[in-house]
N, C-alpha and C positions, 0 to 999 in steps of 0.2 A: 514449599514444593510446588512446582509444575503443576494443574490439570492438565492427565494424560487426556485425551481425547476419548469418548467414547464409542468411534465406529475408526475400526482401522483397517486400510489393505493389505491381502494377504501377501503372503512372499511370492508367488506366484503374479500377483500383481505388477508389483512391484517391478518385478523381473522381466514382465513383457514392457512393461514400460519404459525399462532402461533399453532395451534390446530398440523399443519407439525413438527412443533418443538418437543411440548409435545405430540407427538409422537414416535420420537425416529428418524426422518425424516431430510434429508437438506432440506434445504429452502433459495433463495438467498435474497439478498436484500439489498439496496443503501446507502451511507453513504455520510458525506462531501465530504471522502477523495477519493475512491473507491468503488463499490459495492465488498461485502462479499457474500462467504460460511459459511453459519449456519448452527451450531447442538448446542443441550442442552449440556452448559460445564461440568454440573455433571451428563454426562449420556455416562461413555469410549464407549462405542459400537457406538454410536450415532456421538460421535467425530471422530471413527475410520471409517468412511464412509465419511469423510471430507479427509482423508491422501489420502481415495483408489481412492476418485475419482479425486484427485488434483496430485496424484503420489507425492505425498507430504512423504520425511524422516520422520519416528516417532518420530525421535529426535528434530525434528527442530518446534520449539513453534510454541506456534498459541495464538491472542490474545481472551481473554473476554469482551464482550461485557455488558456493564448495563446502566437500564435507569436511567436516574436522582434522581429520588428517590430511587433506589438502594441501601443497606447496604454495602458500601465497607468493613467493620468490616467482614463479611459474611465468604468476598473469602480471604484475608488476614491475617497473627498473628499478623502484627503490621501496625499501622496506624501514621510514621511519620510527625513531626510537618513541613516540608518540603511536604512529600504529600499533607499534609490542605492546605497551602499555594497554591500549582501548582493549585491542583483541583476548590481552590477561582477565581482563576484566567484564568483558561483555558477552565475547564468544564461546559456544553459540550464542545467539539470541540476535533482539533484533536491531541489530546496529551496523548501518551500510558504510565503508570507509570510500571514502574516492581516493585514488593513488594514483601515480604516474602510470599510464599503460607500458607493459614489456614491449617492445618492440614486432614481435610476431606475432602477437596478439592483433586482429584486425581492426579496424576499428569499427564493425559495424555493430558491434556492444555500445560504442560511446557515442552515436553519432557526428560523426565524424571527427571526434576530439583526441587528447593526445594523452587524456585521464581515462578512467576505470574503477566503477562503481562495484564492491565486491562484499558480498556478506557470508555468514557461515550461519542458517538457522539451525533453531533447536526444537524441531518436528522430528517427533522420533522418524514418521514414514518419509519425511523430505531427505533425511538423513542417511535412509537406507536407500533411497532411491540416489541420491547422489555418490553413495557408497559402489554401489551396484553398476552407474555409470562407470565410472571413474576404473571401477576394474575391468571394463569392456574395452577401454580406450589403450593404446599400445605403451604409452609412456605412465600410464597409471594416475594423470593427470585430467582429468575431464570436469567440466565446467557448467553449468547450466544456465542461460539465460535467459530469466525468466520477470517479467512485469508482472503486475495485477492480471486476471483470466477475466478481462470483462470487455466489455469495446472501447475502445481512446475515449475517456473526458467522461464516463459513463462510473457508478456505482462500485465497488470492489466486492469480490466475492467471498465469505467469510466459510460459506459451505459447498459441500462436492453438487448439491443441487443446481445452488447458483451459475456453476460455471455449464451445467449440461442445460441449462435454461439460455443460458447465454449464448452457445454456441452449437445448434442442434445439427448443422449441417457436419461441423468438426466431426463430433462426437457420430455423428451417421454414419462417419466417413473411418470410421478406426481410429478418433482420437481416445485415450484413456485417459480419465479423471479418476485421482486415485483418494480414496476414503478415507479423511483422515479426520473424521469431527469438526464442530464448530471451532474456527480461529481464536486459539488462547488471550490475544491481546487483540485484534479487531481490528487493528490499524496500521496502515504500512510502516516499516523501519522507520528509523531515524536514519540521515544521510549527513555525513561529515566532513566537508574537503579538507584532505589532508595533503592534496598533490602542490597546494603551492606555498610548502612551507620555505624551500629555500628561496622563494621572492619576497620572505616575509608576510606574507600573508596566510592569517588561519594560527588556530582551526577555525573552520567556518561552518555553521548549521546551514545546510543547505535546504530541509525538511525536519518540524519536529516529528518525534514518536514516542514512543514508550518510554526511551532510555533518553532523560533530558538531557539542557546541557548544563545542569547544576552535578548532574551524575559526573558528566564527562570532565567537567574543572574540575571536581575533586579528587579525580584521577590523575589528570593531568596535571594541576596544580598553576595552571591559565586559564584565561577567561576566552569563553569562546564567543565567536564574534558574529555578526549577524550578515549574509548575503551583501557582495558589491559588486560594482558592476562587470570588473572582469571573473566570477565566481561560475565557475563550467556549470554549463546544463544539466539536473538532474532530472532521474522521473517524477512524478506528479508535482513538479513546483508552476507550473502553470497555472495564471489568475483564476482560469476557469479549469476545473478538475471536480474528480468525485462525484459528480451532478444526477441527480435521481432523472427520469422524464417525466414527472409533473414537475411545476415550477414551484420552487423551494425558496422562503423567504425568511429572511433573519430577523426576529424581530426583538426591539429593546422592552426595555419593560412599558414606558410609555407607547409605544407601538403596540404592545398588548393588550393592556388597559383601552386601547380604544379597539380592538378588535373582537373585546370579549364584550362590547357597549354596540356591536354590531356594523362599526365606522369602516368603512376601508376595505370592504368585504371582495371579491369577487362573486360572479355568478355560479352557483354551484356551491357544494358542498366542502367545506375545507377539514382540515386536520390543526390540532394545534398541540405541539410537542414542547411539552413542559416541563419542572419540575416536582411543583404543587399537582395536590389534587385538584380536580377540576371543581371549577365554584359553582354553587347552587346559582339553578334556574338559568343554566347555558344556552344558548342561541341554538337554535332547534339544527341551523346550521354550521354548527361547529361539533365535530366531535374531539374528545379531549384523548391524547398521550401520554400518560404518566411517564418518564424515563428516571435511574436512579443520577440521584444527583452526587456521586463520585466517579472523578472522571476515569479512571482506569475499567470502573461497570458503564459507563456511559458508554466509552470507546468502544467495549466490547459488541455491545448491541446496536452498532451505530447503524451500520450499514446494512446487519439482516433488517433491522426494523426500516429502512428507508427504503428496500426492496419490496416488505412486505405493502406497505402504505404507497409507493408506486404502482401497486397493481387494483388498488380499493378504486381507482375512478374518481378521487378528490381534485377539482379546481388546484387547490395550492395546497403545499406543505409548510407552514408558521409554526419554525425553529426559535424556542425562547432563545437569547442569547447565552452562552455560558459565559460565566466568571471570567473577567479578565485579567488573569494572571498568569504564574508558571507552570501551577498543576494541570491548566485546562489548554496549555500552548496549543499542544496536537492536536484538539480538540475543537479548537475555535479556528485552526488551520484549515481543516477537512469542511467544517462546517463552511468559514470562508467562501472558500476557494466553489465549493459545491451552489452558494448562494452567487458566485460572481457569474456565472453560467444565465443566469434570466435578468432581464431588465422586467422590471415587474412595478405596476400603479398603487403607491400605496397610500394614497388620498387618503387621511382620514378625517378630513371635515366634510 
């Protein structure tokens, strides 16, 4: 079973929030995977206040959000026999399909593309808030689009804190961040292209998450294939993503062994995020991070703990590497991608 969340917004909340929506207004609010920035997907002005305030590229997509009983037919031209299947089996939860956009649909969802990034999470309050929407809107269809609530290229926000930290002038200004506890799984969806099946291409991971794609072949009963070059832009697939502001460094094991011998060091105080406990008689400048070494509790604590040690004042952040496998995909993704962000001197003779 689910961890329900331990702090939730009221109905009342909730309800001003959608009414923020069908308005033309952001509005934040909780998901499995991350809390999101909302705006109405068929309302470009409404989404363009999502770009300005996240510094977010026009180009660079942003997912749809729908509740459970939501028309997928709505936002898409074609509803593959592949899609049935995923959605049988995943939805809710957190697994983004990309599909062919419907035609009235604008594309300022997709950046400028002719797909469409669409998920259904399993927050109980994301769910009623999309509920809630959806019944304000005339055809009973309404949509949310919504990214990570953090700045472009910057940390994801896991708690209703994060994002009112994040964005104080929004939030000054009548945005609502809605309460929904710490994010159940820590890490953005999984994203799947599914729009270029009849070119023979795909399925394609276009971002790991939670839901591998060992989950998704055995579903589907193919193998799914890794990003190529004509594979549509998704959110956070960018080399550089996720990225704390102190500068964050990946290091291998050898990399650490010389770190904890005091090689390689910057000026200042560092951090070092581990698995082990920290070893006797540690460098007066290093202080040590224990994190659990399964990644689905890893994931979970990724980014409140990158937030919290972003604010300590440490020189750098020396990320052990995780396990190079399947369990740790998403995992060494986020880390990645959040390490391609600094060019950083790591001399250790």
């Amino acid at each position: 079973m689910p961890v329900q969340p331990s702090l939730t917004a009221s109905a009342q909340d909730i309800a001003a929030a959608a009414q923020r929506l069908l308005d033309g207004e952001l509005a934040a609010f909780p998901t499995e995977t991350v809390y999101g920035l909302g705006a109405d997907a068929e309302n470009p002005q409404a989404v363009g206040k999502i770009y300005a305030a996240k510094g977010r590229p026009s180009n660079h997509p942003v997912i749809v959000h729908i509740a459970p009983h939501g028309d997928l037919s709505y936002w898409v031209s074609e509803v593959p026999p592949e899609a049935r299947l995923l959605i049988d089996a995943f939805w809710p939860g957190p697994l983004t399909l990309i599909l062919k956009r419907a035609p009235h649909i604008a594309d300022t969802v997709s950046g400028g593309q002719d797909s469409i990034g669409i998920r259904c999470p399993s927050h109980p309050v994301a769910q009623a808030l999309l509920a809630a929407f959806a019944a304000g809107k005339p055809n009973g269809q309404g949509g949310v689009a919504a990214p990570s609530a953090n700045k472009f290229g910057q940390v994801s926000p896991t708690r209703a804190d994060h994002v009112k930290n994040e964005f104080p002038d929004e939030v000054a200004a009548g945005m609502p961040v809605l309460e929904g506890g710490a994010s159940e799984v820590g890490i953005e969806s999984t994203i799947l292209d599914l729009s270029r099946l009849d070119r023979g291409a795909g399925p394609v991971l276009l971002r790991p998450g939670h839901i591998s794609a060992a989950q998704i072949e055995a579903v589907l009963g193919v193998q799914v294939f890794a990003p190529d070059a004509a594979a549509p832009r998704a959110s956070g697939t960018l080399k550089a993503h996720y990225a704390p502001r102190t500068a964050l460094e990946l290091a291998s094991d050898a990399r650490l062994q010389a770190v904890l011998q005091g090689r390689g060091l910057p000026a200042g105080k560092v951090v070092v995020v581990a698995y082990a406990p920290p070893p006797a008689g540690l460098d007066a400048r290093i202080q040590w991070q224990q994190v659990p070494a399964d990644p689905a509790r890893y994931a979970q604590a990724l980014y409140a703990l990158l937030r919290d040690l972003d604010g300590q004042g440490f020189a750098r952040i020396i990320v052990q590497a995780p396990p190079d496998n399947d369990d740790w995909h998403a995992v060494n993704d986020r880390i990645g991608r959040a390490a391609a962000a600094f060019t950083l001197d790591t001399t250790d003779l």
